[in-house]
N, C-alpha and C positions, 0 to 999 in steps of 0.2 A: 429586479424581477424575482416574482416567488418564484421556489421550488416548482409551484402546481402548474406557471406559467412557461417554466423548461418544458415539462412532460408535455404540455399542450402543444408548445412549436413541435416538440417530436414528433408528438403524433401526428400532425397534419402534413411534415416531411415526409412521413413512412406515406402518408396516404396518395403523395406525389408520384415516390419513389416505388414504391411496391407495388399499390394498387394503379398508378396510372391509371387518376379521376381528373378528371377535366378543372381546370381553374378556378371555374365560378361554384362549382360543387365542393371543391377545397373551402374557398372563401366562404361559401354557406357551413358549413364544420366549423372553421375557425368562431364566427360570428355567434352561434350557437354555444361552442365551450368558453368563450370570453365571456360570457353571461354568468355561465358556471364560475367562472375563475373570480368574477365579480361579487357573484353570491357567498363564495366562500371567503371571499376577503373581508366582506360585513360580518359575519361571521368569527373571522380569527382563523380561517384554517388557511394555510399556505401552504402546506406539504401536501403532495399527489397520497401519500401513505395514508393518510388522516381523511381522506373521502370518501364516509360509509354510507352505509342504506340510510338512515336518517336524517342526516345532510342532505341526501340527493331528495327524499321523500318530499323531505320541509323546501326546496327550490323548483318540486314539480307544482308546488303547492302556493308558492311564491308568481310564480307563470300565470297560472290560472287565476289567482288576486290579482294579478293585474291586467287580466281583461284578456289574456292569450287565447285564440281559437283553438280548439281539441286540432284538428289539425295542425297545427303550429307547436303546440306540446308534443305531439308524437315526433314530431324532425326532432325538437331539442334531444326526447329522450331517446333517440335513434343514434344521436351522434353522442350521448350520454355513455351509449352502451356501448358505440364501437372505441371510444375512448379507456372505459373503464377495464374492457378488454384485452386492449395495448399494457395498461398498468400491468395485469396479472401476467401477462408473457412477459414482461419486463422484471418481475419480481417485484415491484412497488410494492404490491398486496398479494397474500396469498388465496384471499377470495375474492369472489365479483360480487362489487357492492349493489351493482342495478341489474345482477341476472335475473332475478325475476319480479322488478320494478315492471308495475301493467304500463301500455301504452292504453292513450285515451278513445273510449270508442270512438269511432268515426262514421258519422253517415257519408256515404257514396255521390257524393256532390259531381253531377254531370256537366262535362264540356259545355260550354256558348258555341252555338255553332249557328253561321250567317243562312240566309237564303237565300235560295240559288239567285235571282233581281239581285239579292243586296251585295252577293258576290259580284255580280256582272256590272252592277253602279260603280262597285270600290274600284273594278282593275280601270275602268275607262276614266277614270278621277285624273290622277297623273297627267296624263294628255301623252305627244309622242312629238310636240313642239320644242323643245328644250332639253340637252342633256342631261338636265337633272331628270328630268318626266320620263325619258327614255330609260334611265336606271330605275327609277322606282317602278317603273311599271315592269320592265322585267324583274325586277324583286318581289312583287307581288305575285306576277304568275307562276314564278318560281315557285314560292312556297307554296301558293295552293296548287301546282301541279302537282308536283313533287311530295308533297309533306313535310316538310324542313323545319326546325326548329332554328330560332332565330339566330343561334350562337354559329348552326350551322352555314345558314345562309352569308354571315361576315364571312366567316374564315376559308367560303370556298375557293381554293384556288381557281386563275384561269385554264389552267391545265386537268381541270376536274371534269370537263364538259367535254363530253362525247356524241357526236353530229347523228353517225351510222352507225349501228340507230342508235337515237339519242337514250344518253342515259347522264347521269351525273354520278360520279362517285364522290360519297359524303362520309364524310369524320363525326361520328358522333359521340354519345356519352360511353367515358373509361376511353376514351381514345379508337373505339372498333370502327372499323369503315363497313359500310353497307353500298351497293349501286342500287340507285331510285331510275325509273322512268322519269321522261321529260316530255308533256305533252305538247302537240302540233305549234296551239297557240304560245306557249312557255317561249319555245323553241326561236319562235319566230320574233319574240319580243326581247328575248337574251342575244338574237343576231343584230337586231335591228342595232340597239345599246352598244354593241362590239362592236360594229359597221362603222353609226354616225355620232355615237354620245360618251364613249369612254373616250376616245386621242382628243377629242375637244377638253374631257374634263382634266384629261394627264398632261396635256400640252406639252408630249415627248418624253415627257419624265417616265423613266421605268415603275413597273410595275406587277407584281404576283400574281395580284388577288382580283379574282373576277369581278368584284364590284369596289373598287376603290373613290376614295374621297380625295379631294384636288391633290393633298397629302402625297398620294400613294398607297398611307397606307390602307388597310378594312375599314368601312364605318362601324362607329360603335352601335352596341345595342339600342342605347339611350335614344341614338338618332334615329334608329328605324320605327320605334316606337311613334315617338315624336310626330313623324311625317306619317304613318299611318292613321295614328290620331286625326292628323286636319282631315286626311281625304276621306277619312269616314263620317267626319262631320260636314264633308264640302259634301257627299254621296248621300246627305241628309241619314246615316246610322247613326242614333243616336244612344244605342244601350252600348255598352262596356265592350271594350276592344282591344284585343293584343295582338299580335303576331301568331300568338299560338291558336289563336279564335281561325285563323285561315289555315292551321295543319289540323284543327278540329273539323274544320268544317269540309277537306281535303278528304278523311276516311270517312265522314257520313255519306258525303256526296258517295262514293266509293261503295260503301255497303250498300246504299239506296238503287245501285245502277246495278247491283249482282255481282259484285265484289266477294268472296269468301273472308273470312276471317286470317287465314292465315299469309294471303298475300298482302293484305292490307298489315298484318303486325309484322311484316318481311320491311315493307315500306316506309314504315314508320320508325324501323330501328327498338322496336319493345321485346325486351330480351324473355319477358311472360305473355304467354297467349290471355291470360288472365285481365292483366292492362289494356290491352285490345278490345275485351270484351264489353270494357262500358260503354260503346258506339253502337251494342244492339240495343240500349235503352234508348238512344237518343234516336235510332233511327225504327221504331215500331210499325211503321206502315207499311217498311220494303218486309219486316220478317211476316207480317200477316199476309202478306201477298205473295210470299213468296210455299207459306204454309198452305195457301188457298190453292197456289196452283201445284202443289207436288204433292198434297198428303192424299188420299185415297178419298177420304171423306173429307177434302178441306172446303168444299165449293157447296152452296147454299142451296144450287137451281138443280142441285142432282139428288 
């Protein structure tokens, strides 16, 4: 192991330990600076000391020859920088090699977000015949009730769900909890599951986590993906689909219905109101109508 490959695990430790960042966000750092470490190893540099502006220059530059999206250069040089960082507190170097390395412009690329039909086709997809149907359909209403980002919806505990009145309290990104609302339907379809679909799936076997696999223990992400995928092709949707397409399409719905902004970035866990803010592009009809009926002179017949 280089020198450069010590200071990498450290730093990714500190970002465990210190900053308590969530796993898969570690794992995205890591993946990022192993590129780096790799870059420098064709190179000939192995020591964290020996990692200057030039170096880093010629490997943003390496990214982009090989076909890297400007967004996907801005993560590497984000984790470039909070590494390079670490160096300098550590005395590695006494300057910052990538302090003022530019990030790549980036155009404001908008959520996918469902309609309201193709929401309503996707939850009835599942069925409510089968234990399995009975989890995934409360998995689904979950998220788009709620706004859940997928990591969160695995790792809900069963002790997260609050009846009266319902709410869920959720662990999100850096580890902070937030309480979300739980709507009527959500509600009614996470009971159903608890009722008649999870002691079939557990068959006695203990268990935490509100939606567990025959295991015990959480499904993973891969899996939720997975079976999302068929039902939106059973639900005849055919353009591009995630998890996160249903907590996108959770705050438009939301803005469209007279939702404010700032309960909708309460709900969604977005620690910048700024982040929140790309749902008034996607949803232009509710803010012209909403400019129609409150501005002085919004209305056409007056």
């Amino acid at each position: 192991m280089s020198d450069l490959d010590g200071w990498v695990g450290m730093y990714l430790d500190l970002l465990v330990v210190e900053r308590g960042l969530a796993p898969n966000t570690v794992a995205s750092y890591g993946r990022d600076l192993a590129k780096l470490a790799a870059f420098c190893e064709g190179r000939r540099v192995g020591d964290a000391g020996d990692v200057d502006r030039p170096l880093l220059e010629d490997f943003l530059l390496h990214l982009a020859g090989s076909g890297l999206a400007p967004r996907s250069i801005a993560r590497h040089l984000s984790a470039v920088k909070g590494f390079t960082k670490f160096l300098v507190r550590e005395r590695v170097r006494e300057d910052d090699p990538a302090a003022r390395l530019k990030t790549p412009r980036i155009g404001r690329k908008l959520p996918g977000v469902l309609r309201r039909d193709q929401v309503e086709a996707l939850l009835r997809t599942p069925g409510t015949a089968t234990p399995r149907g009975l989890r995934d359909t409360a998995m689904l209403e979950l998220v788009y009730s709620s706004g859940l980002r997928v990591t969160e919806l695995v790792t809900a505990p069963l002790n997260a769900l609050r009846r009266s009145p319902p709410l869920l309290l959720v662990r999100g990104k850096g580890d902070k909890e937030r309480i979300v609302p739980v709507g009527g339907a959500a509600l009614a379809a996470v009971a159903a599951w608890l009722e008649r679909g999870r002691p079939l799936v557990l068959k006695g076997r203990p268990s935490p986590w509100l939606f567990p696999g025959r295991s015990g223990k959480p499904l993973t992400r891969q899996a939720v993906w997975k079976n999302l995928r068929r039902y939106a092709l059973e639900a005849g949707i055919t353009t591009k689909l995630s998890p996160h397409t249903l907590r996108h399409s959770f705050a438009t719905h939301l803005l469209e219905g007279g939702a404010d902004l700032r309960s909708i970035q309460a709900m969604l866990g977005h620690a910048d109101i700024a982040t929140t803010e790309i749902y008034t592009h996607v949803a232009p009809e509710r803010l012209h109508r909403v400019h129609e009926e409150a501005h002085p002179r919004g209305r056409r017949d007056e």
